[in-house]
N, CA, C and O atoms as a GROMACS GRO file, in nm:
protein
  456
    1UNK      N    1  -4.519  -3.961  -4.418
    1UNK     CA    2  -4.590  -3.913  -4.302
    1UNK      C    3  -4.512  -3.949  -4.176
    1UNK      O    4  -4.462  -4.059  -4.152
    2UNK      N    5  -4.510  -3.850  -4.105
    2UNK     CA    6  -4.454  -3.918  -3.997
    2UNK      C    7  -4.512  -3.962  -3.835
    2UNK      O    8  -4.612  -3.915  -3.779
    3UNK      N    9  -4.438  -4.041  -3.792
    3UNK     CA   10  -4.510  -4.143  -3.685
    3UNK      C   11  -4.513  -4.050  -3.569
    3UNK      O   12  -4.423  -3.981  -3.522
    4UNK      N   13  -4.658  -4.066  -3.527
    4UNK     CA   14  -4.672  -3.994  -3.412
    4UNK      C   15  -4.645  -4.005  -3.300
    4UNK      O   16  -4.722  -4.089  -3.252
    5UNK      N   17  -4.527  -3.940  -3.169
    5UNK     CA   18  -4.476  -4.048  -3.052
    5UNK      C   19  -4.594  -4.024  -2.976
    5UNK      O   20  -4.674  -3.930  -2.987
    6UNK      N   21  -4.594  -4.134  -2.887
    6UNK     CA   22  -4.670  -4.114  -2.757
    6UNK      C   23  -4.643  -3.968  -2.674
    6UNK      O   24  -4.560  -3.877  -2.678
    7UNK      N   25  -4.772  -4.003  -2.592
    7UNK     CA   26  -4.758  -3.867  -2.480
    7UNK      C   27  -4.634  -3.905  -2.377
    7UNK      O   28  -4.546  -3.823  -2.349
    8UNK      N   29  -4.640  -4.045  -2.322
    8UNK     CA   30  -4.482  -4.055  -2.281
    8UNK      C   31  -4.356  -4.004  -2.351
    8UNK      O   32  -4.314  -3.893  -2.317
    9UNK      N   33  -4.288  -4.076  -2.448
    9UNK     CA   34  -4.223  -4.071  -2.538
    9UNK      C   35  -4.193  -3.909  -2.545
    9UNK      O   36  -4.075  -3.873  -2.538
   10UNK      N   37  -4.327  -3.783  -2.564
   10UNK     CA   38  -4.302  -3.692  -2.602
   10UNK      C   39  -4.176  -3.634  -2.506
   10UNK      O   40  -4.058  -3.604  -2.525
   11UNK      N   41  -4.302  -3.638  -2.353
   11UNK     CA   42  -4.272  -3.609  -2.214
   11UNK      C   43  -4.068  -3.603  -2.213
   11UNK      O   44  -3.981  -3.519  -2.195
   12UNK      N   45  -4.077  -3.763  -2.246
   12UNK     CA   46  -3.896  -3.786  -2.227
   12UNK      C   47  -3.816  -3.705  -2.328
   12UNK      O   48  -3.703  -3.669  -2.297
   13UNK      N   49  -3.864  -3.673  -2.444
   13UNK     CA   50  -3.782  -3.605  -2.521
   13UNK      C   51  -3.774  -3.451  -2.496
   13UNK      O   52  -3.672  -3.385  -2.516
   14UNK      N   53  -3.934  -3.385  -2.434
   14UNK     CA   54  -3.894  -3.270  -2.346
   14UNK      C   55  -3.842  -3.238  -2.248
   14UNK      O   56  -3.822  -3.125  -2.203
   15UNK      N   57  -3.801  -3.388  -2.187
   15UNK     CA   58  -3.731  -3.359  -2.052
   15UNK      C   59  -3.582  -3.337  -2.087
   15UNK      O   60  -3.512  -3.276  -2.006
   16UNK      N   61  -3.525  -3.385  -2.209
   16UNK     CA   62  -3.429  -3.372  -2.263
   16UNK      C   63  -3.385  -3.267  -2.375
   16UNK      O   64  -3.277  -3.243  -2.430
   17UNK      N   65  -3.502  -3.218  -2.386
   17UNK     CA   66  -3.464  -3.124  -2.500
   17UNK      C   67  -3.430  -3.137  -2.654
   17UNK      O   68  -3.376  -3.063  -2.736
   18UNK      N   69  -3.494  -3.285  -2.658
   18UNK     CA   70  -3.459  -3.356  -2.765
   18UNK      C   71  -3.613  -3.317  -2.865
   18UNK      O   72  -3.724  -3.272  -2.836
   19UNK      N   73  -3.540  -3.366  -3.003
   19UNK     CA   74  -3.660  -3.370  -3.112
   19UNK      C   75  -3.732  -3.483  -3.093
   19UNK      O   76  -3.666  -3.586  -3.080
   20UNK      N   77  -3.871  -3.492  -3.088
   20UNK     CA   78  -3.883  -3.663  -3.106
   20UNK      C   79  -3.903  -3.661  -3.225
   20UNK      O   80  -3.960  -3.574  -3.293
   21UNK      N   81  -3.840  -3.796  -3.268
   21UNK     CA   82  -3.856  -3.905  -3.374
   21UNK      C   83  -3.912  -3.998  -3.348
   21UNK      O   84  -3.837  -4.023  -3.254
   22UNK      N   85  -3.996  -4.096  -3.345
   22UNK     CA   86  -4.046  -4.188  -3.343
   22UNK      C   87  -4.051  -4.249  -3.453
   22UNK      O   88  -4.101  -4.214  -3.561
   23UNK      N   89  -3.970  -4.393  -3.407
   23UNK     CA   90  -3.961  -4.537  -3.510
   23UNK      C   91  -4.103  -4.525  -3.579
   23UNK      O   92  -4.203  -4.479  -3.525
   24UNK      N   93  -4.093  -4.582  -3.722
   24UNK     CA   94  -4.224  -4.630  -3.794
   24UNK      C   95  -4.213  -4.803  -3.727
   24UNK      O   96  -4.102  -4.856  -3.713
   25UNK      N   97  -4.318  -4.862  -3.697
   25UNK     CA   98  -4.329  -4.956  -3.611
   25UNK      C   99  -4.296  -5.091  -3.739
   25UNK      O  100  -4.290  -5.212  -3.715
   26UNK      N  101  -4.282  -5.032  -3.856
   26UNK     CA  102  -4.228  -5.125  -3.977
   26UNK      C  103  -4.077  -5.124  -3.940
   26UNK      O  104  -4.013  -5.224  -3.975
   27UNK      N  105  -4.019  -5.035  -3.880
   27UNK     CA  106  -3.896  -5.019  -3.975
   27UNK      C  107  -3.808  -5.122  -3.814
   27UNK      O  108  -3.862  -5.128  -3.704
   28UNK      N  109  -3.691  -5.177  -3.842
   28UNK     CA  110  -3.637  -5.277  -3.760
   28UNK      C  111  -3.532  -5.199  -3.687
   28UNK      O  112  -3.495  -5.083  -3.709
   29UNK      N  113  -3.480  -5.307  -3.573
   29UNK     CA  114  -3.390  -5.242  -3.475
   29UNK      C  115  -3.330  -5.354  -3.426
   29UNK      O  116  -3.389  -5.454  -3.385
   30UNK      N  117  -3.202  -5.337  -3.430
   30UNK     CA  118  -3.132  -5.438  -3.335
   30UNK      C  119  -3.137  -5.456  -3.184
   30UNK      O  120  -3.133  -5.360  -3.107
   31UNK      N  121  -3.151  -5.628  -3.128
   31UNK     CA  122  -3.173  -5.607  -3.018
   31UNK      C  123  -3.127  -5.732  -3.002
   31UNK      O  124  -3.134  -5.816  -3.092
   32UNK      N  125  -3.062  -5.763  -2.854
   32UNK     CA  126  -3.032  -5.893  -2.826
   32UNK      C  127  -3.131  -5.921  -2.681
   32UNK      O  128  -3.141  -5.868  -2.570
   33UNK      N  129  -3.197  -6.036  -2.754
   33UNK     CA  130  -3.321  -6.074  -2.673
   33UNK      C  131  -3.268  -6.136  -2.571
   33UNK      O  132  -3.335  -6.115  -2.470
   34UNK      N  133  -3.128  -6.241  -2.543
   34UNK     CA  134  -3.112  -6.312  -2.482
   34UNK      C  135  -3.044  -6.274  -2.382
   34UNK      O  136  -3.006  -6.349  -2.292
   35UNK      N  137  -3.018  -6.128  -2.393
   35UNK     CA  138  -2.949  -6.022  -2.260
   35UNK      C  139  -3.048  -5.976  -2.220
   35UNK      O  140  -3.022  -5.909  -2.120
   36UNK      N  141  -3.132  -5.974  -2.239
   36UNK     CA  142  -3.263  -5.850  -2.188
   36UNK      C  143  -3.290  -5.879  -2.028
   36UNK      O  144  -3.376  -5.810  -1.974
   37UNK      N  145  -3.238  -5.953  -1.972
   37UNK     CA  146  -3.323  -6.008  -1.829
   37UNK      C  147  -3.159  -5.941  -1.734
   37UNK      O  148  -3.141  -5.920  -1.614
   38UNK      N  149  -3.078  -5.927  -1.839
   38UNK     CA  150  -2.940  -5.892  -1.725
   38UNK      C  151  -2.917  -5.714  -1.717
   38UNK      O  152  -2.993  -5.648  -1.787
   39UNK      N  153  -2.841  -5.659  -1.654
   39UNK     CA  154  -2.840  -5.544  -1.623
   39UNK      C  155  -2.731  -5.474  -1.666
   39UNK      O  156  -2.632  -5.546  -1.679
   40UNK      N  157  -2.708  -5.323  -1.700
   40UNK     CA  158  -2.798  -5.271  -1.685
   40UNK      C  159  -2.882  -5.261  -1.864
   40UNK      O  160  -2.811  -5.313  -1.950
   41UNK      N  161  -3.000  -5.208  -1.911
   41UNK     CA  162  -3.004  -5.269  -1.986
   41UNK      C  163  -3.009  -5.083  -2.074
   41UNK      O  164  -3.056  -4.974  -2.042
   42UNK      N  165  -2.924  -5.143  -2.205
   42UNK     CA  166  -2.906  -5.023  -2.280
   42UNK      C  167  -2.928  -5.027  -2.421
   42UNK      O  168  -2.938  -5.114  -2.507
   43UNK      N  169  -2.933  -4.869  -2.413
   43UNK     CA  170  -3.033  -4.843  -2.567
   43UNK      C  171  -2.912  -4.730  -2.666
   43UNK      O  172  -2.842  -4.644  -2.613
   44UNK      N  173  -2.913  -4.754  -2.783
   44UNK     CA  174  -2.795  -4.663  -2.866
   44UNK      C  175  -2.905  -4.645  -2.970
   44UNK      O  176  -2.995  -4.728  -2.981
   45UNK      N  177  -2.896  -4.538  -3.043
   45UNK     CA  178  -2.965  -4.472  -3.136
   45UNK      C  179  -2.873  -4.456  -3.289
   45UNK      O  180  -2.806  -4.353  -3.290
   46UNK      N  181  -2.868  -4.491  -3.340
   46UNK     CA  182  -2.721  -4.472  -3.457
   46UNK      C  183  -2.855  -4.389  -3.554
   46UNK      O  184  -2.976  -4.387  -3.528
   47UNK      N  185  -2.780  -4.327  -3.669
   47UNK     CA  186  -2.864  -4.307  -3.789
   47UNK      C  187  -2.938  -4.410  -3.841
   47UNK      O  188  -2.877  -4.517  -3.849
   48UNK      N  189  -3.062  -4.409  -3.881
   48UNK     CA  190  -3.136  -4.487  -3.973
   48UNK      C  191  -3.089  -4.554  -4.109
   48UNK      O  192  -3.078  -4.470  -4.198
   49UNK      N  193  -3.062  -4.660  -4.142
   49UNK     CA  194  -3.013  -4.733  -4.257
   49UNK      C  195  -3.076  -4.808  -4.326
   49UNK      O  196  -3.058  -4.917  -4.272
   50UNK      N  197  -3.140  -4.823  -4.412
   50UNK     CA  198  -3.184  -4.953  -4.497
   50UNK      C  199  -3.318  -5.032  -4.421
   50UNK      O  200  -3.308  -5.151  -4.392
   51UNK      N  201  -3.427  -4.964  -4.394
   51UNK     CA  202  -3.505  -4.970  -4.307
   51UNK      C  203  -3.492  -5.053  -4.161
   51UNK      O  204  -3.552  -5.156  -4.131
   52UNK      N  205  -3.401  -4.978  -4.083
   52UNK     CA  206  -3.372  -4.995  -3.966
   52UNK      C  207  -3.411  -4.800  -3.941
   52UNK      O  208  -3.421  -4.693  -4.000
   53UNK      N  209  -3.424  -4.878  -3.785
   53UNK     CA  210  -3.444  -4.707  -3.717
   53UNK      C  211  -3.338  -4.644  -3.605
   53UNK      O  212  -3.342  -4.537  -3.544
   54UNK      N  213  -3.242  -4.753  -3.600
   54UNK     CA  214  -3.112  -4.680  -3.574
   54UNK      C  215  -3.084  -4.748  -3.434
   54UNK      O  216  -2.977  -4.759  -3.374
   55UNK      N  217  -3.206  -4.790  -3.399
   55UNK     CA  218  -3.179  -4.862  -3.246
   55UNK      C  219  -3.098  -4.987  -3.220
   55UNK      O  220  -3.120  -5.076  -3.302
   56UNK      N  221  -3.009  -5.015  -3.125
   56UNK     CA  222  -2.968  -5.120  -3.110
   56UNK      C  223  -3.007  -5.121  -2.904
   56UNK      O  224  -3.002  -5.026  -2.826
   57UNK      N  225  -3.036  -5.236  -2.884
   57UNK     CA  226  -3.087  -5.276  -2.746
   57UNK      C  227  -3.024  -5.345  -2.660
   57UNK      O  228  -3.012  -5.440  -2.737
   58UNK      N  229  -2.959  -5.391  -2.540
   58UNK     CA  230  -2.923  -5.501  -2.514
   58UNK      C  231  -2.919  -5.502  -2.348
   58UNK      O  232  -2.968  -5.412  -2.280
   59UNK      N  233  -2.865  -5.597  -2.303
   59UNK     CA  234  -2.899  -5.604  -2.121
   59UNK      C  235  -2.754  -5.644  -2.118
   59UNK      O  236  -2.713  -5.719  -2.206
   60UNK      N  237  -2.669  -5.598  -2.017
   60UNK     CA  238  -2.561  -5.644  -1.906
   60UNK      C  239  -2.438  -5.582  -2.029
   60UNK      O  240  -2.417  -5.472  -2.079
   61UNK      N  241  -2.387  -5.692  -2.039
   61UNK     CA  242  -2.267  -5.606  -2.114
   61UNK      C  243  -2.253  -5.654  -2.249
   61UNK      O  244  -2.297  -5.761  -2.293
   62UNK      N  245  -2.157  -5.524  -2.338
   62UNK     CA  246  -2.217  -5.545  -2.481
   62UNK      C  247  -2.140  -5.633  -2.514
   62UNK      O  248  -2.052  -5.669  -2.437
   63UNK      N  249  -2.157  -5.705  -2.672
   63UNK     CA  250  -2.103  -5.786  -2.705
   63UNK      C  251  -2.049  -5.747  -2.855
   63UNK      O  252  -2.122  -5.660  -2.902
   64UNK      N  253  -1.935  -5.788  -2.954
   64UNK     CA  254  -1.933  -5.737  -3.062
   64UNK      C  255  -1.922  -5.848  -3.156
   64UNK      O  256  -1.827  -5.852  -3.235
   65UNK      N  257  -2.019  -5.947  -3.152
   65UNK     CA  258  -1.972  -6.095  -3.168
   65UNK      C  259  -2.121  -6.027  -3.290
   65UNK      O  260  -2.197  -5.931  -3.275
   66UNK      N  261  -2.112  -6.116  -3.388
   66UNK     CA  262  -2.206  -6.084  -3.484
   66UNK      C  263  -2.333  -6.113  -3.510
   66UNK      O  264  -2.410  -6.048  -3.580
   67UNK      N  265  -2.365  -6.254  -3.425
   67UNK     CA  266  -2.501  -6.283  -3.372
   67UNK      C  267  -2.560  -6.240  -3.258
   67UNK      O  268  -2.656  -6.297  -3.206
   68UNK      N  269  -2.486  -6.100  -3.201
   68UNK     CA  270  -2.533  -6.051  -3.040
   68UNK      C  271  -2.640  -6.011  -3.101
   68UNK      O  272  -2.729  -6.096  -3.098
   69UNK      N  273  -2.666  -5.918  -3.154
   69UNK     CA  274  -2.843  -5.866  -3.210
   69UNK      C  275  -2.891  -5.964  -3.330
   69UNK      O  276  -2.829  -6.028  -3.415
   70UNK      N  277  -3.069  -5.944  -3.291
   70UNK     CA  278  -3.120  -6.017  -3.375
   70UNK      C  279  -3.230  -5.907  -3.414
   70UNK      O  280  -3.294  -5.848  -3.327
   71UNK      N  281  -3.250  -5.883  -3.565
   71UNK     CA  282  -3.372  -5.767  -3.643
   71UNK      C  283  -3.460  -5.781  -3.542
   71UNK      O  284  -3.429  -5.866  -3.459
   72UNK      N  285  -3.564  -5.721  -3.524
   72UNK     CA  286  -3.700  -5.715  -3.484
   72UNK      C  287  -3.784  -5.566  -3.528
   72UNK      O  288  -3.722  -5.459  -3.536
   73UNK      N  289  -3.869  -5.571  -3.544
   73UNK     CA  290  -3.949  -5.464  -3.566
   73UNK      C  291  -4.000  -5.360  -3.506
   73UNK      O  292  -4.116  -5.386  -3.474
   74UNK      N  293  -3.963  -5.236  -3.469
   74UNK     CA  294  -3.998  -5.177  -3.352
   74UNK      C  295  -4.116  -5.174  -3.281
   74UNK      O  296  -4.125  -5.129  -3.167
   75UNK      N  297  -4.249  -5.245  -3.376
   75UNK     CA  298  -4.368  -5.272  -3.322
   75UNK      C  299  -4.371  -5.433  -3.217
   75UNK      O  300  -4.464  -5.477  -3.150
   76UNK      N  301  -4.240  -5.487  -3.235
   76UNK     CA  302  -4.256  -5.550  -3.115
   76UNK      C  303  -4.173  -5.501  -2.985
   76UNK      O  304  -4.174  -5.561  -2.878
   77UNK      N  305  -4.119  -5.411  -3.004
   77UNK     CA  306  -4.071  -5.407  -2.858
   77UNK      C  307  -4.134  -5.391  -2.725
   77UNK      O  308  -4.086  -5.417  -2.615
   78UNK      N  309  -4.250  -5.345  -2.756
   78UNK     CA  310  -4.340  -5.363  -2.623
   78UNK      C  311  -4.330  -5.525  -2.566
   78UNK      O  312  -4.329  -5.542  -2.445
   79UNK      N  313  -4.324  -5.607  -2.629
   79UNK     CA  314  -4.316  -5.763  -2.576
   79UNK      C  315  -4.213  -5.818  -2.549
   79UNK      O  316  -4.222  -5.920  -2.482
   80UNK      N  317  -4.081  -5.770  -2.590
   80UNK     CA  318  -3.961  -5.794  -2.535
   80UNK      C  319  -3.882  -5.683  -2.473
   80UNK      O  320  -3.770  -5.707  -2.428
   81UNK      N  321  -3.927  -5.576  -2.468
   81UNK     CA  322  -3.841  -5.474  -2.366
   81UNK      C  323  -3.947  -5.344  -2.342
   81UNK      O  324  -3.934  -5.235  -2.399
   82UNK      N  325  -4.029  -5.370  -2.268
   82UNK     CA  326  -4.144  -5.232  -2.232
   82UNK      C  327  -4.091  -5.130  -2.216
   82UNK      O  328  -4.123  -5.029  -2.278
   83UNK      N  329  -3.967  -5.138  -2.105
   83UNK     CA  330  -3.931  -5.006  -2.041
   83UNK      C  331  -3.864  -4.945  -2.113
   83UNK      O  332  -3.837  -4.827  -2.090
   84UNK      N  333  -3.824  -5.005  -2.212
   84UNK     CA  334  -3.740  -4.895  -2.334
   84UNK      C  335  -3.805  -4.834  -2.422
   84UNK      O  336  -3.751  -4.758  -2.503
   85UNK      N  337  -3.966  -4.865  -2.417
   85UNK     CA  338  -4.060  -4.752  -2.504
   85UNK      C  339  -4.079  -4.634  -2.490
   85UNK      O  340  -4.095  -4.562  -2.589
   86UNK      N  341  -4.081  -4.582  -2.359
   86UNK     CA  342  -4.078  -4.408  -2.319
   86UNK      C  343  -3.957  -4.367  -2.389
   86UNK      O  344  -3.968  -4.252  -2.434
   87UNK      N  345  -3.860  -4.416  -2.410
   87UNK     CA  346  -3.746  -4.365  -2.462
   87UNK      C  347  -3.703  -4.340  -2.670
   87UNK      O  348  -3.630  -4.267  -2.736
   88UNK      N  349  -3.811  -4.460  -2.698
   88UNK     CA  350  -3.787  -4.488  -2.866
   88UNK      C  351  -3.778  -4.380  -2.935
   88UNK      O  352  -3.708  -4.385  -3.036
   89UNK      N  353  -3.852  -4.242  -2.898
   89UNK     CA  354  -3.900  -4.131  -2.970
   89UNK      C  355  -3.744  -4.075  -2.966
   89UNK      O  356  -3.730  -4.008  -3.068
   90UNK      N  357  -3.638  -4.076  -2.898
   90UNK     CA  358  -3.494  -3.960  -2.928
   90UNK      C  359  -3.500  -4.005  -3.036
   90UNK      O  360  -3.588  -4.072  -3.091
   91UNK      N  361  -3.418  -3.974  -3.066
   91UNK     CA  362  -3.352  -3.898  -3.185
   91UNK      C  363  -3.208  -3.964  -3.202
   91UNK      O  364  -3.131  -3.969  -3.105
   92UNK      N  365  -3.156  -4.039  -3.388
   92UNK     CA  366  -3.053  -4.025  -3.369
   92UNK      C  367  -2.877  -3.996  -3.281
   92UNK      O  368  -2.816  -3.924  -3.359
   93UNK      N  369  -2.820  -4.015  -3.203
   93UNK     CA  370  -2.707  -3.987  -3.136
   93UNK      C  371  -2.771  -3.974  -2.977
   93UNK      O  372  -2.728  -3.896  -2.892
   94UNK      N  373  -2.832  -4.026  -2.965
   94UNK     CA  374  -2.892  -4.054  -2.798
   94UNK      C  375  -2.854  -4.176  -2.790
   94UNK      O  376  -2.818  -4.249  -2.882
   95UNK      N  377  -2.867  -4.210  -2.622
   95UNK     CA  378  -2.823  -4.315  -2.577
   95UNK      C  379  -2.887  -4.349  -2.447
   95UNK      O  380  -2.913  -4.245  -2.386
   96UNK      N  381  -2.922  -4.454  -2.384
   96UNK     CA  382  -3.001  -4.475  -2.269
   96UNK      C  383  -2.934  -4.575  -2.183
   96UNK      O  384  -2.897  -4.673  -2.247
   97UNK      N  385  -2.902  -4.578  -2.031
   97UNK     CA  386  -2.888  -4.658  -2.018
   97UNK      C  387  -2.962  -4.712  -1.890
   97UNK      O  388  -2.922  -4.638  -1.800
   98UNK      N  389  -3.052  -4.806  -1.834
   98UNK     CA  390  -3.117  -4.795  -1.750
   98UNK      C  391  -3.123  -4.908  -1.621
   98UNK      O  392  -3.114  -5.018  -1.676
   99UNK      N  393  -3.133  -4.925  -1.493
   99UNK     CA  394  -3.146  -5.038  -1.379
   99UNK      C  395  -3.223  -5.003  -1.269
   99UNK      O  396  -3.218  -4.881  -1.260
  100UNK      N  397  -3.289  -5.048  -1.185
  100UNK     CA  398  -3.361  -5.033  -1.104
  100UNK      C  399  -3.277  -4.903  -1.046
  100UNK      O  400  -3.154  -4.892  -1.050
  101UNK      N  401  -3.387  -4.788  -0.982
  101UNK     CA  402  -3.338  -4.616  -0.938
  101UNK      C  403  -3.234  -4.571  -1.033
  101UNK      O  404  -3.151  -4.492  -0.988
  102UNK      N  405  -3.222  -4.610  -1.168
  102UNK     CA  406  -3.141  -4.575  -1.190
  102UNK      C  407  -3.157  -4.546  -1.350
  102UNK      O  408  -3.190  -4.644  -1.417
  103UNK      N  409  -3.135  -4.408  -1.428
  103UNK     CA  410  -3.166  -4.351  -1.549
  103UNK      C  411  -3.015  -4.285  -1.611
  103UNK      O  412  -2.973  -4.200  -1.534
  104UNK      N  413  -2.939  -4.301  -1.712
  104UNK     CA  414  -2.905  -4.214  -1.764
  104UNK      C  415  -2.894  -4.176  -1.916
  104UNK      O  416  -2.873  -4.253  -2.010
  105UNK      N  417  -2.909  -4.069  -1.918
  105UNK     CA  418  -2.996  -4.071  -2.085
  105UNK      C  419  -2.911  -3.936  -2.141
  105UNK      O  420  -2.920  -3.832  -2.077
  106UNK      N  421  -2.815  -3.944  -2.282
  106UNK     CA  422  -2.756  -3.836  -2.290
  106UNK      C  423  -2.713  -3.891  -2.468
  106UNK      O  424  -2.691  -4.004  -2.513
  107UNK      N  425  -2.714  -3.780  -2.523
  107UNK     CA  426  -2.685  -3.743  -2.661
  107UNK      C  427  -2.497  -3.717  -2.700
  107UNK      O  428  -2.418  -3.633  -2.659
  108UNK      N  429  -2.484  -3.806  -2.774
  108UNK     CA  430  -2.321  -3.801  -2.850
  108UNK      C  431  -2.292  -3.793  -2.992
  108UNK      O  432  -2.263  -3.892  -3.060
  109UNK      N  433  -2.303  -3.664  -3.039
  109UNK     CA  434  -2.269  -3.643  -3.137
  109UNK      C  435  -2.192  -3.723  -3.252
  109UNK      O  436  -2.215  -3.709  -3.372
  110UNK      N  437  -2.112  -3.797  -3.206
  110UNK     CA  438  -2.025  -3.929  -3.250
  110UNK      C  439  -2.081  -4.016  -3.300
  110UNK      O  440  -2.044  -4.034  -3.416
  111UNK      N  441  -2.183  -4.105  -3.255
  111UNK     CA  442  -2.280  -4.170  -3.301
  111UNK      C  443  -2.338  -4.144  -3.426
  111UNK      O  444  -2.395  -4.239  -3.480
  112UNK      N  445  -2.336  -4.019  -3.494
  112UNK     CA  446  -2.426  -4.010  -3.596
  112UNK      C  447  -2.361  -4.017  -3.707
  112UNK      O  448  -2.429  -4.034  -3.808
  113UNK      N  449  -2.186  -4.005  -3.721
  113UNK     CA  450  -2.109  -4.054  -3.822
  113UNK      C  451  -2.050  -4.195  -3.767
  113UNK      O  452  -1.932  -4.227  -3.762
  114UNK      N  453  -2.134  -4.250  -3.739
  114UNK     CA  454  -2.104  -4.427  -3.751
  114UNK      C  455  -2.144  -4.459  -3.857
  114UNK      O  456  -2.137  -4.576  -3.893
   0.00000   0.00000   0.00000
C-alpha cells in the first residue's frame, strides 16, 4: 500500500512537477544530526535500498567520513529537521537545498544509478 503524502508535501511536488513518493515512516534515512543547526541545510534522494527511503540529510557542508550519517526513521524527522518535511514526498533523484529566503530544489538524473 502506499503512503499517503501530505497536502504540503503534495503542493511541493506539484510545484515541481514531480511524482510524490512518500517515505513509509518505517523505512530509514540517513541523516547527520550533529550538522542540522549549520547551514545551508541539504536533502539528496538516492534510490531506496534495503529498507531505507533513499534520503540522506545534513546541515553546512558535506562530509564523506563514515560516521557523518546516523539511520533514523523517517517518522522521526519531524523532531530533528521539520523544514525538510514539505519536501520528503520527491521522488528518487531530487535534491533540496535550503537557508533562510532561500530554496533550491531540482532533480538529477545521476543520482538514481548510485
Amino acid at each position: 500500500m502506499a503512503i499517503q503524502p501530505t497536502n504540503e508535501q503534495l503542493s511541493v511536488c506539484q510545484r515541481f512537477s514531480a511524482e510524490a513518493m512518500a517515505p513509509d515512516p518505517a523505512e530509514k534515512l540517513g541523516i547527520a544530526i550533529s550538522t542540522l543547526q549549520k547551514l545551508p541545510l541539504t536533502a539528496v534522494r538516492h534510490q531506496a535500498v534495503n529498507g531505507t527511503c533513499g534520503w540522506y540529510i545534513w546541515g553546512g557542508e558535506y562530509s564523506s567520513d563514515p560516521d557523518f550519517y546516523q539511520p533514523l526513521h523517517a517518522s522521526h524527522v519531524l523532531r530533528y529537521c521539520p523544514q525538510i518535511l514539505p519536501y520528503l514526498a520527491l521522488p528518487p533523484g531530487w535534491a533540496v537545498v535550503l537557508a533562510p529566503d532561500y530554496e533550491d530544489v531540482w532533480f538529477d538524473e545521476n543520482r538514481l544509478a548510485e
